[in-house]
C-alpha positions as CSV (number, residue, x, y, z in Angstrom):
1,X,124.3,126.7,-198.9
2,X,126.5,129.0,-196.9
3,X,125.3,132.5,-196.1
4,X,127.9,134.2,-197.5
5,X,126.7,132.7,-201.1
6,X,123.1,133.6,-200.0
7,X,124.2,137.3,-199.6
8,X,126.1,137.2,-203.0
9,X,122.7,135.4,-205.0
10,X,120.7,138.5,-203.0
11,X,123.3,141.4,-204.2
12,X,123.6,140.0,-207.8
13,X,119.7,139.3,-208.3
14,X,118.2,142.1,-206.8
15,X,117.9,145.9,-206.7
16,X,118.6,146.4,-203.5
17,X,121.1,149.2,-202.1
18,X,123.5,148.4,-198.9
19,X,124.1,150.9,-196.3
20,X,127.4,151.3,-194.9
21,X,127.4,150.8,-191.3
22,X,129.8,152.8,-188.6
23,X,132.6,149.8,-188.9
24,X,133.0,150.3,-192.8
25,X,131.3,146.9,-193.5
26,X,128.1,146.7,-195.5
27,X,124.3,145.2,-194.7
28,X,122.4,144.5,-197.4
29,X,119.2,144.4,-197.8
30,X,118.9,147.5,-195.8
31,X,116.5,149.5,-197.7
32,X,115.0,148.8,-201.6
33,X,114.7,150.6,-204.5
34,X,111.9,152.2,-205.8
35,X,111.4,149.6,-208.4
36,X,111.9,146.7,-206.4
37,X,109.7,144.1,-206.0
38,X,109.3,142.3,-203.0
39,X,106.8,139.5,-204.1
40,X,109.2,138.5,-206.9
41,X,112.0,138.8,-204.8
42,X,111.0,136.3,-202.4
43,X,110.0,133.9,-205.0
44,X,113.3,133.9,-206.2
45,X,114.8,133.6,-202.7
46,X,112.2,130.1,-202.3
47,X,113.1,129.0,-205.7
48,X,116.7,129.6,-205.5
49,X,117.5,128.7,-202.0
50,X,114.9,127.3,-200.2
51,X,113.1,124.9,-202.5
52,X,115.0,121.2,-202.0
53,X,117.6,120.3,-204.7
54,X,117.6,117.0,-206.3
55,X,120.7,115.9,-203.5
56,X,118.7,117.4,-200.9
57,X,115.2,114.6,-201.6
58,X,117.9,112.4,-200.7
59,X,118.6,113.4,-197.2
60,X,114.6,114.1,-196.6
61,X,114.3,110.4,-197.8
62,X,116.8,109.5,-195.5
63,X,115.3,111.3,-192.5
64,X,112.1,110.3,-193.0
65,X,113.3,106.5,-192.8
66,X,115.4,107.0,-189.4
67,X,112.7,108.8,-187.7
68,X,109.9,106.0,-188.4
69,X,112.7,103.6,-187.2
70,X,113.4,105.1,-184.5
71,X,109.9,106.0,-183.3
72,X,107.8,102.5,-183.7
73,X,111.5,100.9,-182.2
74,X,111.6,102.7,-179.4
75,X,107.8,102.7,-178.4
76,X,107.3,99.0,-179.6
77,X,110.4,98.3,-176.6
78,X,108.3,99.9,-174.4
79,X,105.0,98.2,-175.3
80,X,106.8,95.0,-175.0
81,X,108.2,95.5,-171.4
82,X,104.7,97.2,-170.2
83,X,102.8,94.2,-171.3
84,X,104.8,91.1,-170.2
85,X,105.3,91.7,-166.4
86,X,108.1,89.3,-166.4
87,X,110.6,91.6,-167.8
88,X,110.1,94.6,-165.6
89,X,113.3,94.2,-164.4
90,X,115.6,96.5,-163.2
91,X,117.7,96.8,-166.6
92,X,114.5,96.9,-168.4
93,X,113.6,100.0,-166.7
94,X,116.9,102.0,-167.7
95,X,116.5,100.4,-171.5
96,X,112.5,101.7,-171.7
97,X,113.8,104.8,-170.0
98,X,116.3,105.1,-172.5
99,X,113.6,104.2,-175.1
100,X,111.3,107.8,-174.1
101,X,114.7,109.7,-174.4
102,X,114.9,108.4,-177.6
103,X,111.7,108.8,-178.5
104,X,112.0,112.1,-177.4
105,X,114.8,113.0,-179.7
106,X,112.8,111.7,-182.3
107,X,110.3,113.8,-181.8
108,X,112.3,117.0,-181.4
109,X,115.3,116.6,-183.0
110,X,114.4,114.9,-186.4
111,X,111.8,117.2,-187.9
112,X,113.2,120.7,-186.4
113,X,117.0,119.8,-188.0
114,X,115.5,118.8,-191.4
115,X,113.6,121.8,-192.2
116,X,116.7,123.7,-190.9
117,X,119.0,122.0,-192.9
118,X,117.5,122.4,-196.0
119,X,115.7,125.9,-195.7
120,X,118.5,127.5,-193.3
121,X,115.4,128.9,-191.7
122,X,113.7,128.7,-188.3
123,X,110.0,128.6,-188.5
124,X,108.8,127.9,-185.2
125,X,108.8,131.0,-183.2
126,X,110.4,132.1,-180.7
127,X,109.1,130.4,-178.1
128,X,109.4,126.9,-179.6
129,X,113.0,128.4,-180.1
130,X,113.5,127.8,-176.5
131,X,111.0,124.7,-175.8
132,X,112.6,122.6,-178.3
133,X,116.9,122.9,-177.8
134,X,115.8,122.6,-174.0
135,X,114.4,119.4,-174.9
136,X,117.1,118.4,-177.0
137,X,119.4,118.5,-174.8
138,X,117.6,117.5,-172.0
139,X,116.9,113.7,-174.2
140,X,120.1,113.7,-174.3
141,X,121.0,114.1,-171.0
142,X,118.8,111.7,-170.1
143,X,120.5,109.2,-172.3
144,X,123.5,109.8,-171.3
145,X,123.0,109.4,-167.8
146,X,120.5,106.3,-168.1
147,X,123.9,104.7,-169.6
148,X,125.8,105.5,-166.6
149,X,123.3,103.5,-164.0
150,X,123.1,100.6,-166.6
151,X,126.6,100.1,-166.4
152,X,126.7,101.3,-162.3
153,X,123.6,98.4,-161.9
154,X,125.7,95.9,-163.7
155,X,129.2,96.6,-161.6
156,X,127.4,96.1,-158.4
157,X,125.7,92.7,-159.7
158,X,128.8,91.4,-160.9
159,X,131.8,92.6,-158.6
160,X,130.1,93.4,-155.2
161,X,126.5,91.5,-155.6
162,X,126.5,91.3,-151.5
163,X,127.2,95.1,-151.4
164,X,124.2,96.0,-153.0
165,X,120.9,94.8,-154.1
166,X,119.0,96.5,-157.1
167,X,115.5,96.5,-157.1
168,X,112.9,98.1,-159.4
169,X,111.5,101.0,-157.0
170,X,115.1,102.0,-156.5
171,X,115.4,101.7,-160.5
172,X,112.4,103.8,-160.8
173,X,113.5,105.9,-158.1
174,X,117.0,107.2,-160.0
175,X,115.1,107.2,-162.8
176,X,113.1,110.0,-161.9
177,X,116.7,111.7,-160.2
178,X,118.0,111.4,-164.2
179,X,114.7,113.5,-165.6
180,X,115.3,116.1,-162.9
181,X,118.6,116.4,-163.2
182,X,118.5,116.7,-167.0
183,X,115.9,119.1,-166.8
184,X,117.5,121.5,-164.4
185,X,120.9,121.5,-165.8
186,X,119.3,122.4,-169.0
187,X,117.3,125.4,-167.8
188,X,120.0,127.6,-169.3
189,X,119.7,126.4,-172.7
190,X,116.2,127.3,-172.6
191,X,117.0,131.5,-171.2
192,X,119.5,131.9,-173.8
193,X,117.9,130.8,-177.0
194,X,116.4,133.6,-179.3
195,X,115.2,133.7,-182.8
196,X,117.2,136.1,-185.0
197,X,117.5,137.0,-188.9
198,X,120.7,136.4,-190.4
199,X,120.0,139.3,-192.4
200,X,118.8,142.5,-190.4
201,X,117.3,144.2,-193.5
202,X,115.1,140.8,-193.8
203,X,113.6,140.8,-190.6
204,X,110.4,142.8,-190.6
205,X,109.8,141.8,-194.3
206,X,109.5,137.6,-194.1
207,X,110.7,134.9,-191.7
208,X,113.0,133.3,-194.4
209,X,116.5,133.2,-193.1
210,X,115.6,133.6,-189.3
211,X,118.0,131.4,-187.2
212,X,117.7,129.9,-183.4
213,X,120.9,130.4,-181.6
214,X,122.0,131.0,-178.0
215,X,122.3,134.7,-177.0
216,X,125.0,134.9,-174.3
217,X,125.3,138.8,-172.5
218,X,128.6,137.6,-171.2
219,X,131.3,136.2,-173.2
220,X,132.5,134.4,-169.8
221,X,129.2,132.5,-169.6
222,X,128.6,130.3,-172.4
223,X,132.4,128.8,-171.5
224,X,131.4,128.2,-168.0
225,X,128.1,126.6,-169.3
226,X,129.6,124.8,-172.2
227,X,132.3,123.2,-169.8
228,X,130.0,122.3,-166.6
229,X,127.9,120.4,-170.0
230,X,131.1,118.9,-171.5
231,X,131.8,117.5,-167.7
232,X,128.5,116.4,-167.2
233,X,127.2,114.8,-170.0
234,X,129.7,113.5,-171.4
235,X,133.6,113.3,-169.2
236,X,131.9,112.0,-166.4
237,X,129.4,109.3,-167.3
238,X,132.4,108.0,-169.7
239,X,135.0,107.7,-167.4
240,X,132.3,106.0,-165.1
241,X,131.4,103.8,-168.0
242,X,134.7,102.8,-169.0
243,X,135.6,102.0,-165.4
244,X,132.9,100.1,-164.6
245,X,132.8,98.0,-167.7
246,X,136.6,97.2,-167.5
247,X,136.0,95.9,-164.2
248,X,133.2,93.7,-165.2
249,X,135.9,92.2,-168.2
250,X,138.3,92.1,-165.2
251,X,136.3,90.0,-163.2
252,X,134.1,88.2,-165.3
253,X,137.8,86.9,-167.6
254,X,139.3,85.8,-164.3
255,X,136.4,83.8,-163.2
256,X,136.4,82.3,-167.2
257,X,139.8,81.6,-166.7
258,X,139.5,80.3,-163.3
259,X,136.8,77.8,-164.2
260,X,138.9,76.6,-167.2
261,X,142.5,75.9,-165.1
262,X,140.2,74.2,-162.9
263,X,138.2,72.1,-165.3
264,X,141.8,71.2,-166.8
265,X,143.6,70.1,-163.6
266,X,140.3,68.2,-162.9
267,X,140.7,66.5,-166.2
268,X,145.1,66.1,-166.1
269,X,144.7,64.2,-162.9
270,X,141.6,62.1,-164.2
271,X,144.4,61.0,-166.6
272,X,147.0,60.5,-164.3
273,X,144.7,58.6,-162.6
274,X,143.8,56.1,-165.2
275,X,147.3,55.9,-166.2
276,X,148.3,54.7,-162.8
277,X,145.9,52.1,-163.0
């Protein structure tokens, strides 16, 4: 439900007066009415707007599915590579790796854009208001990069495998480079996040309708952030990805089709051969 038909429900269904403000546009909820009743009036904003519609048990349904999935998955990968030493290899490092990010936007993701989504409000603080975007976008980054070194370990073992061996302390070793460079790059997500009210008149009275967004103090900023994020998380490591795969098609199809010319002049002279005889 947009805000806009939250503010109309609040105008039409309440006794509240709106103050103008200098700019000639209204804020409701700015002071009540002597006969106003608050109590009542946040029972009708949970009944009204907060409480789950009949569509929206769909989507909890829905949610609740994906993030049981997606949590025993991901930690059952884990369990499995942990407790058969033969496949802690180096791939299987980036996939467990890329298991925990998972995991991790499981954990943070999930439940946080549920509650969101169907009550428009944030109810974790302020605080959480910063811990859990950081970590958001920090599983993500994570993920994102894990991909990149996947597909940069498998180039190297299939187009230069003299140029460069892969072993599992270097594995471990740019795994560890991926969580801090995830978590630095992130660190302004984290400053800029703040809990707000979408309605001012609201705030001091309940926590319904409080929001977590970023909080820029320059417009110039968020565009240089935003882009440096675009570039890192998502240009680079595709054009790297695309590269590096294509390559492995390139070489891996020639060698296919090398092996079958050869396997058919092998087999044309065989019949030559007999022919002759």
């Amino acid at each position: 439900m947009s805000v806009t038909q939250v503010e109309d429900g609040f105008l039409s269904c309440t006794n509240w007066s709106s103050n103008v403000s200098v700019n000639g546009t209204q804020e409701p909820f700015a002071s009540p009415l002597t006969d106003y009743d608050e109590e009542e009036f946040l029972q009708y904003l949970w009944k009204e707007y907060l409480h789950p519609k009949e569509y929206e048990w769909v989507l909890i349904v829905g949610y609740i599915i994906v993030f049981l999935v997606a949590l025993i998955g991901n930690i059952l990968v884990c369990v499995a590579v942990w407790k058969n030493h033969h496949m802690r290899t180096v791939t299987n490092y980036f996939i467990v790796n890329l298991s925990l990010a998972d995991v991790l936007v499981t954990l943070t993701c999930l439940p946080a854009t549920l509650v969101v989504d169907i009550t428009e409000t944030w109810f974790l603080g302020n605080s959480l208001c910063k811990v859990i975007p950081y970590l958001q976008t920090v599983s993500v980054s994570v993920s994102v990069l894990t991909l990149s070194c996947i597909a940069l370990d498998r180039w190297y073992a299939i187009c230069h495998p003299l140029m460069f061996k892969s072993t599992a302390k270097r594995a471990r070793n740019s795994i560890l480079v991926i969580w801090m460079v995830s978590c630095l790059i992130m660190i302004p997500q984290a400053i800029v996040m703040e809990c707000s009210s979408m309605f001012p008149g609201l705030t001091n009275k309940t926590i319904l309708f409080t929001v977590c967004d970023e909080r820029w103090g320059v417009e110039f900023f968020p565009k240089m952030y935003h882009t440096c994020f675009f570039l890192i998380t998502y240009l680079a490591p595709l054009c790297l990805m695309v590269l590096a795969y294509l390559q492995i098609f390139q070489k891996l199809w020639c060698q296919q089709v090398g092996s079958l010319l050869l396997s058919f002049m092998e087999n044309t002279l065989c019949l030559i051969f007999e022919c002759n005889r």
